[in-house]
Legacy VTK file of the C-alpha trace (Angstrom):
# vtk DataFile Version 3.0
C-alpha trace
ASCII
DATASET POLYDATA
POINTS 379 float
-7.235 -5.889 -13.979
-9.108 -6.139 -10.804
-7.564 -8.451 -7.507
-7.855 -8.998 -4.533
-4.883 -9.807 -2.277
-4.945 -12.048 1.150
-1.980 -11.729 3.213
-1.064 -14.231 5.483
0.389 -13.601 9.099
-1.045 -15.830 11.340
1.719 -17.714 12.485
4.129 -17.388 15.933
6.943 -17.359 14.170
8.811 -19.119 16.467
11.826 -20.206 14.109
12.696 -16.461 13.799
12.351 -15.501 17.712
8.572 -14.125 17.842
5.775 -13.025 15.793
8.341 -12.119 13.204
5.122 -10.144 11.677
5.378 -7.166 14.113
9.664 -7.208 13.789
11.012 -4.178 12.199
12.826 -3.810 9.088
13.906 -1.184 7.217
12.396 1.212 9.911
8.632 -0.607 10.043
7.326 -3.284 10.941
7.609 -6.555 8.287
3.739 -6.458 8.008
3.906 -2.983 7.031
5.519 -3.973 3.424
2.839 -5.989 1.831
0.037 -4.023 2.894
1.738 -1.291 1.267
3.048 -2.818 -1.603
-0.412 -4.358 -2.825
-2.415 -0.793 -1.773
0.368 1.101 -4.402
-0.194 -1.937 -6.992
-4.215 -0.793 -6.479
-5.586 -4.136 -5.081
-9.996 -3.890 -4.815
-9.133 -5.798 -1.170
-7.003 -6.348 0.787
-7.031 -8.681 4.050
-4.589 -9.529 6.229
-5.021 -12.482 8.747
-3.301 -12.671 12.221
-3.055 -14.470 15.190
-6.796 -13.669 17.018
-4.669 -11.565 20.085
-3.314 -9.534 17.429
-6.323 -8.103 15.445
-6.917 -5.387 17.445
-3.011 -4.172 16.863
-3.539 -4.836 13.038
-6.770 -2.878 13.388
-5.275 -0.051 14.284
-2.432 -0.309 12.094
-3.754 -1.368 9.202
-7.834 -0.896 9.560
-8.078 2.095 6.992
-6.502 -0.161 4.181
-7.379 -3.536 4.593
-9.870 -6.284 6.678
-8.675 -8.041 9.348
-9.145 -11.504 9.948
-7.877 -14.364 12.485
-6.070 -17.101 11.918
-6.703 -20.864 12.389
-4.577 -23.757 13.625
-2.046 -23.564 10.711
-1.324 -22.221 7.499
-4.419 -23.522 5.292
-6.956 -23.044 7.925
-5.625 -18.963 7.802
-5.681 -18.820 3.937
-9.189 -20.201 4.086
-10.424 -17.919 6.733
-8.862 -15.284 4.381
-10.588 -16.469 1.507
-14.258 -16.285 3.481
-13.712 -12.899 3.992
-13.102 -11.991 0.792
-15.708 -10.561 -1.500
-14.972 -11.258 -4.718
-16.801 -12.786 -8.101
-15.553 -16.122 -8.490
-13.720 -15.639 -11.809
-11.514 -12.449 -10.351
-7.673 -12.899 -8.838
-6.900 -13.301 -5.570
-3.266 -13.436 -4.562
-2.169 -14.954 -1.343
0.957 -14.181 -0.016
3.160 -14.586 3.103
3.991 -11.748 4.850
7.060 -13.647 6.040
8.567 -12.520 1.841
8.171 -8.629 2.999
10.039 -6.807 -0.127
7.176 -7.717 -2.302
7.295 -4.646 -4.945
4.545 -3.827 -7.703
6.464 -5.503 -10.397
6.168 -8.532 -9.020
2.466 -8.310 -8.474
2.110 -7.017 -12.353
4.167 -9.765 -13.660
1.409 -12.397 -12.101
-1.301 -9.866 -13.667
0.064 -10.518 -16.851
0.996 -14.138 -16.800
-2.956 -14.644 -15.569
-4.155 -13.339 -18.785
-3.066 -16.420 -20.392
-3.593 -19.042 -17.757
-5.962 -20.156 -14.581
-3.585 -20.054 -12.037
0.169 -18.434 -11.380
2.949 -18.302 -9.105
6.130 -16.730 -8.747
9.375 -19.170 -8.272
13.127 -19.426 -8.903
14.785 -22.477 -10.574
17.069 -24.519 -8.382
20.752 -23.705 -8.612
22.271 -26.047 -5.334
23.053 -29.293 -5.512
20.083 -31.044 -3.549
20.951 -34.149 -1.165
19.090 -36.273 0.449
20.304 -37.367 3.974
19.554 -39.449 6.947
21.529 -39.332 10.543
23.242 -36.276 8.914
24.869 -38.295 5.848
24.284 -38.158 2.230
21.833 -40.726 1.156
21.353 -39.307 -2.367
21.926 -36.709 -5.068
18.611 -36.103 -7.116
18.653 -34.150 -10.049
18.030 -30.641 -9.917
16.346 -30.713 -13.246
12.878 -29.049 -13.470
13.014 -28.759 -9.807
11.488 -24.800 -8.458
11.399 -22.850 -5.393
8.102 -22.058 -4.769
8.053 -18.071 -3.345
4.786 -16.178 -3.077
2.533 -13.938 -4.168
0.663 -16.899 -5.639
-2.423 -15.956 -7.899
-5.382 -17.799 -8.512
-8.892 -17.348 -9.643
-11.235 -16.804 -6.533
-13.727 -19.647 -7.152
-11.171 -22.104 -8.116
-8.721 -21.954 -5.023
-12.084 -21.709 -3.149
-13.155 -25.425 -4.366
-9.617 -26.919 -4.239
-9.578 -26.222 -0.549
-13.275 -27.511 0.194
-11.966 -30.550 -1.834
-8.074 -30.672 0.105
-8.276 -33.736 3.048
-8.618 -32.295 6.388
-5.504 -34.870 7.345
-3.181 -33.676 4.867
-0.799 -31.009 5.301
-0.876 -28.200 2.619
2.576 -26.035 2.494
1.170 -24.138 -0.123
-1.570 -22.940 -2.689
0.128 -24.313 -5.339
-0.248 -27.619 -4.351
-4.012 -27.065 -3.354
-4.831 -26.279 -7.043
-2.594 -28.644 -8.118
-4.320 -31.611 -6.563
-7.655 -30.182 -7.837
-6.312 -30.467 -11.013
-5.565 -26.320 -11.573
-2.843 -26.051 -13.792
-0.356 -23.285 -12.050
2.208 -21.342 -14.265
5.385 -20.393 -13.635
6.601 -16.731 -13.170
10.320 -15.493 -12.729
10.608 -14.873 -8.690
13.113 -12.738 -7.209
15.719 -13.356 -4.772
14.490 -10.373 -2.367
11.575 -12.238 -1.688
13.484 -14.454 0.513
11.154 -15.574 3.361
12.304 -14.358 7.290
12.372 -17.598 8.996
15.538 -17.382 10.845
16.913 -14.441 12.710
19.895 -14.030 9.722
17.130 -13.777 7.487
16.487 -10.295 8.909
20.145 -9.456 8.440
20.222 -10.585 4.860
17.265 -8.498 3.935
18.211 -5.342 5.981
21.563 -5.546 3.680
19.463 -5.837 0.672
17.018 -2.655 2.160
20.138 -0.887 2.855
22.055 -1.351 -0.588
19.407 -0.117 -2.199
18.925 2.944 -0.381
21.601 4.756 -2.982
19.353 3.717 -5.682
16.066 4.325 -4.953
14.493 7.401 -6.801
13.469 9.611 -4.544
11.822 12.882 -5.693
10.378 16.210 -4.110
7.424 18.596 -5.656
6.167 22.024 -4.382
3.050 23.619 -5.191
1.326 26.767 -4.238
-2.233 28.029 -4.766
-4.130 30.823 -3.692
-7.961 32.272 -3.621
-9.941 35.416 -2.881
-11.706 35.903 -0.105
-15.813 36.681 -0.412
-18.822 36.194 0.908
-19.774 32.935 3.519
-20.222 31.468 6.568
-17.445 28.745 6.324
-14.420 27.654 4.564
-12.382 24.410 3.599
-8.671 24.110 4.586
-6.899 21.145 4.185
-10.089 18.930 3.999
-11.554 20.455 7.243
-14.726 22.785 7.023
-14.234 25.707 9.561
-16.726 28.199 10.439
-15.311 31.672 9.293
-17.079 35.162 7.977
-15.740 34.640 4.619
-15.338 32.095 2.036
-12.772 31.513 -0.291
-13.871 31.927 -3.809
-12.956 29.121 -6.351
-14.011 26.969 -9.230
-14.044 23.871 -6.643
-14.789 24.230 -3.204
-11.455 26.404 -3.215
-9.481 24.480 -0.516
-6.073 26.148 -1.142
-4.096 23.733 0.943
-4.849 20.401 -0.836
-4.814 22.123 -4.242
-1.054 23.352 -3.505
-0.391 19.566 -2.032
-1.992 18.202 -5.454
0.296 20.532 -7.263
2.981 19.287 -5.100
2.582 15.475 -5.669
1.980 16.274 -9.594
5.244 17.670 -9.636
7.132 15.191 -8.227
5.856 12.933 -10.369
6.554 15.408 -13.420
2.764 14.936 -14.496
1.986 18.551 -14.829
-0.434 20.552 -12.702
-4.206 20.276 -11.282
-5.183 22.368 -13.724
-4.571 19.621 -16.475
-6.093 17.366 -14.843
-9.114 18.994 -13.860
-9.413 22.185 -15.518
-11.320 25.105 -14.188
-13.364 25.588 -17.997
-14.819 22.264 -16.803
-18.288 22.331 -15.535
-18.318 18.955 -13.991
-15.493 20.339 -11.333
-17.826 23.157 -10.102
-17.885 23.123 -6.395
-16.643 19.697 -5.957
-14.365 18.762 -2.770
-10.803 18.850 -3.275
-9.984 15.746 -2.545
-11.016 14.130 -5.067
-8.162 15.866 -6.799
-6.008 15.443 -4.170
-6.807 10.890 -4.516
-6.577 11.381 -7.862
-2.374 12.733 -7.599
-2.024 9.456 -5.106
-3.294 6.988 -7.228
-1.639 8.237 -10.616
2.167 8.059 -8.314
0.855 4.259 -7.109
0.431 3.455 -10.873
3.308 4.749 -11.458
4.889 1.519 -8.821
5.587 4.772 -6.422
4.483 5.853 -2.857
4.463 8.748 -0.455
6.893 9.601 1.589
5.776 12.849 3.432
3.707 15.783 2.822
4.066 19.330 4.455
1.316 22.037 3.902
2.211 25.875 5.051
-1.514 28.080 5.177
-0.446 31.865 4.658
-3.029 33.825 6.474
-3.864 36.410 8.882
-7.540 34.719 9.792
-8.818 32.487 10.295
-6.996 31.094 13.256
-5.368 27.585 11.827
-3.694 26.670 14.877
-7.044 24.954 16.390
-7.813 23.050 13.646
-4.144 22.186 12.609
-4.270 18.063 14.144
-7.985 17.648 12.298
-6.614 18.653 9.140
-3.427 16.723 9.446
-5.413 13.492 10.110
-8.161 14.575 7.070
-4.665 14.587 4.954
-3.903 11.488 5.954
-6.659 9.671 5.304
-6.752 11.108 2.177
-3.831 9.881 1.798
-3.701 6.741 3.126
-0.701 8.139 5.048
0.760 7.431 8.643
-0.088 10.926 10.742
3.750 10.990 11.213
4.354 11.723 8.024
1.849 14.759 7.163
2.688 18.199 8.702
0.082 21.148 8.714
1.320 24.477 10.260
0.445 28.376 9.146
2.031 31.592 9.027
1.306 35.454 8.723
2.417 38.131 6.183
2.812 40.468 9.530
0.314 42.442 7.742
2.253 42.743 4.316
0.502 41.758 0.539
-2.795 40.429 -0.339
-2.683 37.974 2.524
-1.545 40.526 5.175
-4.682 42.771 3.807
-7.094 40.304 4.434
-7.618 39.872 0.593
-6.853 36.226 0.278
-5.795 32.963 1.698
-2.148 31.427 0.182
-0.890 27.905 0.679
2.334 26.360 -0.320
3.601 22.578 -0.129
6.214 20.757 -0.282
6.673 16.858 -0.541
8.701 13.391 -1.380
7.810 10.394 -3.177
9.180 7.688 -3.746
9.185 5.726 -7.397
LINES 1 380
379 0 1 2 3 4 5 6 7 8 9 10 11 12 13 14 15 16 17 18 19 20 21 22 23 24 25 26 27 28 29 30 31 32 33 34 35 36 37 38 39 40 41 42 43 44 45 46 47 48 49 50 51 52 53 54 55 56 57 58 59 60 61 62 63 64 65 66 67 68 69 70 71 72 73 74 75 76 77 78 79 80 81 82 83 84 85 86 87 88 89 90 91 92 93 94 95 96 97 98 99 100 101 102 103 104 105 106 107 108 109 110 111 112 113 114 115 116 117 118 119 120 121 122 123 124 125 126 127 128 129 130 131 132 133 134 135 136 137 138 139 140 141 142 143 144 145 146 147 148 149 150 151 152 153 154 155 156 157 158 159 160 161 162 163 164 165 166 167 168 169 170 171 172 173 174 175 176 177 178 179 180 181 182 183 184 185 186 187 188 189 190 191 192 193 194 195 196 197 198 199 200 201 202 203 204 205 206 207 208 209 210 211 212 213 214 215 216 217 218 219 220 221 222 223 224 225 226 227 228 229 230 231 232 233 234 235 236 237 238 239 240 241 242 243 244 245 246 247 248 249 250 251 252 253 254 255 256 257 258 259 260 261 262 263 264 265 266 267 268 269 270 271 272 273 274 275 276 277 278 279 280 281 282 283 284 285 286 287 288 289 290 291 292 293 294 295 296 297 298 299 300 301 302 303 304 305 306 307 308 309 310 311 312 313 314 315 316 317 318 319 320 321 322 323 324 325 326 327 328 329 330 331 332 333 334 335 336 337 338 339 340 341 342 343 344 345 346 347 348 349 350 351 352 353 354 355 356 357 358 359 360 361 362 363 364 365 366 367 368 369 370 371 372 373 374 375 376 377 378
C-alpha cells in the first residue's frame, strides 16, 4: 500500500532542555529513529520538517532519504508546511508523526496500513488506565470517568486530500494539538488502533531515561544476524572494470553475466544470507536474459529492500577485494560511499579494503578477481 510519511520536528523543545530532536538516544540522534523506521517500512516520501536554522543539519543528515522542510510558528503551521511539500494523489496515506515518539517500529506503521483499508482516517492510542482529576490551586476539583477516554500517540494516518481540506477549513485562532482533532472537526471519522507504550513522547528530561531503559532492555532480545558471501570472475578483455559500484579504468575486464562487479555480488550474497533468503543466483539467475550486463546494484537494492520488508535494517557491511591489480587502495573511499548510497547506509558503517594472494592461486596469477563479505542485520 503506498504512503507517504511527514515527520514533525519543528519545535525548541524547551520542556526537555533543547531541540530534543538532535539529543541522542540509543547511540543517535532521536530524529534518526523515524526516518529510519518509515524508510525500512518502504514509505514513497518521506519529509521531515525542522526549525528553518536547522535544515541545513537535517540536509546533510537526512537529504538522501527524505525532503526537508521548515517549520512555522507552532505545531499545525509545521504539519501544513509538511503537507505542501508532499506530492501525493489525494486519495493515498500520509502519516504524520512526532519525532518527539522516536521508537516508532514497522509494526506499528503496518497496523495503521491495515486498519486504513477499512476506514478514512486512523490513529494509534492507548486506553486510559489512571484515575483522571481535575484540579484547581493544586486541589482536587473532580474525578471524571475514565470511560471511553484515549491517549492519543502518533503515527496518525489520514488520506492526503482529506487532512489537506480539514486544515484549510481549521480557524486560524484555534489551537490544534493534533490531527485527530483536525479531521475530527471536518467531520473525518478517525479509528482507533492499539498504541504502544514505547511510543512514549520525550518531553521531559526523564523521558530520555525511561526510553534509554526500554532501548537498553531490549538489547538481549533483538535478533541480530550475520551473512557472508563470496563471488568471483575471470579476467578478459577491456578497458575498465566495476568494483564495488565504482567504474575504474583497468586493461582487463571482468567477465560475467551482469556487469560482473564481484564485490556487491558477494555483499548481495552476504545480506541474502543473513536473512536466510537464499543466494543472488535465485533471485536473478544467470539463464536469465533480462540480467545480461545490467549494474549490480540493482541486485544489491533488491537484498535491502527484501530485509526492510522483512521489518529489518542494516547494521554494517564489510567488503574484502582479493587481487593483485588493479590497485584498490585509490578508489577504496569512492566505493565505500557508492555502497552506501546504495545502501542508504551511514559511511561509518560500510568498510571497503583489499588484499593479495602474495602471488599464490588464480588471483595471485592474474587469472581472476575474488571478493568476500561479511555483514549484520538487524530483524
Amino acid at each position: 500500500m503506498i504512503f507517504h510519511a511527514l515527520i514533525v520536528a519543528g519545535g525548541s523543545g524547551s520542556r526537555s532542555g533543547g531541540r530534543k530532536q538532535w539529543a541522542p538516544l540509543g547511540g543517535r540522534a532521536v530524529l534518526d529513529w523515524s526516518v529510519e523506521a518509515f524508510a525500512a517500512a518502504g514509505a514513497t516520501q518521506i519529509v521531515v520538517v525542522v526549525p528553518a536554522d536547522d535544515i541545513a543539519r537535517a540536509e546533510d543528515a537526512y537529504g538522501d532519504r527524505a525532503q526537508i522542510v521548515a517549520g512555522g510558528a507552532d505545531r499545525a503551521a509545521s504539519v501544513v508546511n509538511g503537507l505542501t511539500a508532499l506530492t501525493a494523489e489525494a486519495d493515498e496515506i500520509v502519516m504524520i508523526h512526532d519525532a518527539a515518539r522516536p521508537l516508532l517500529t514497522t509494526s506499528h506503521i503496518r497496523n495503521l496500513l491495515q486498519s486504513l483499508t477499512q476506514h478514512r482516517a486512523a490513529i494509534l492510542a492507548l486506553p486510559v488506565t489512571d484515575t483522571l482529576k481535575f484540579g484547581a490551586d493544586a486541589v482536587i476539583t473532580d474525578t471524571p470517568s475514565r470511560d471511553n477516554l484515549w491517549r492519543a500517540q502518533t503515527p496518525q494516518a489520514f488520506r492526503y486530500g482529506d487532512i489537506q481540506a480539514a486544515y484549510a477549513a481549521w480557524p486560524a485562532d484555534r489551537a490544534a494539538t493534533d490531527e485527530a482533532m483536525v479531521a475530527g472537526e471536518a467531520g473525518i471519522a478517525v479509528a482507533l488502533v492499539p498504541g504502544d507504550m514505547r511510543l512514549h513522547k520525550l518531553t521531559y528530561p526523564e523521558d530520555f531515561a525511561l526510553l534509554e531503559a526500554l532501548i537498553l532492555k531490549e538489547i538481549d532480545v533483538k535478533d541480530i544476524r550475520t551473512g557472508q558471501g563470496f563471488d568471483a570472475h575471470r579476467w578478459g578483455d577491456g578497458d575498465s572494470v566495476w568494483l564495488c559500484g565504482v567504474e575504474i579504468p583497468h586493461d582487463q575486464t571482468l567477465i560475467g553475466h551482469s556487469d560482473a562487479d564481484a564485490g556487491l555480488h558477494a555483499l548481495t550474497d552476504a545480506l541474502l544470507g543473513a536473512a536466510a533468503l537464499g543466494d543472488i543466483g535465485d533471485h536473478f539467475p544467470p539463464s536469465d536474459p533480462q540480467w545480461r550486463g545490467v549494474s549490480s546494484d540493482r541486485f544489491l537494492r533488491h537484498a535491502a529492500e527484501l530485509i526492510a520488508q522483512r521489518g529489518g535494517r542494516i547494521l554494517n557491511v564489510d567488503v574484502t577485494l582479493i587481487c593483485e591489480r588493479p590497485k584498490i587502495k585509490p578508489h577504496r573511499e569512492a566505493m565505500r560511499r557508492r555502497v552506501a548510497e546504495i545502501l542508504t547506509l551511514d559511511l561509518d558503517r560500510v568498510s571497503v579494503k583489499a588484499t593479495t594472494t602474495e602471488g599464490m592461486g588464480f588471483a595471485g596469477r592474474g587469472e581472476g578477481l575474488a571478493a568476500s563479505a561479511v555483514c549484520a542485520i538487524e530483524l
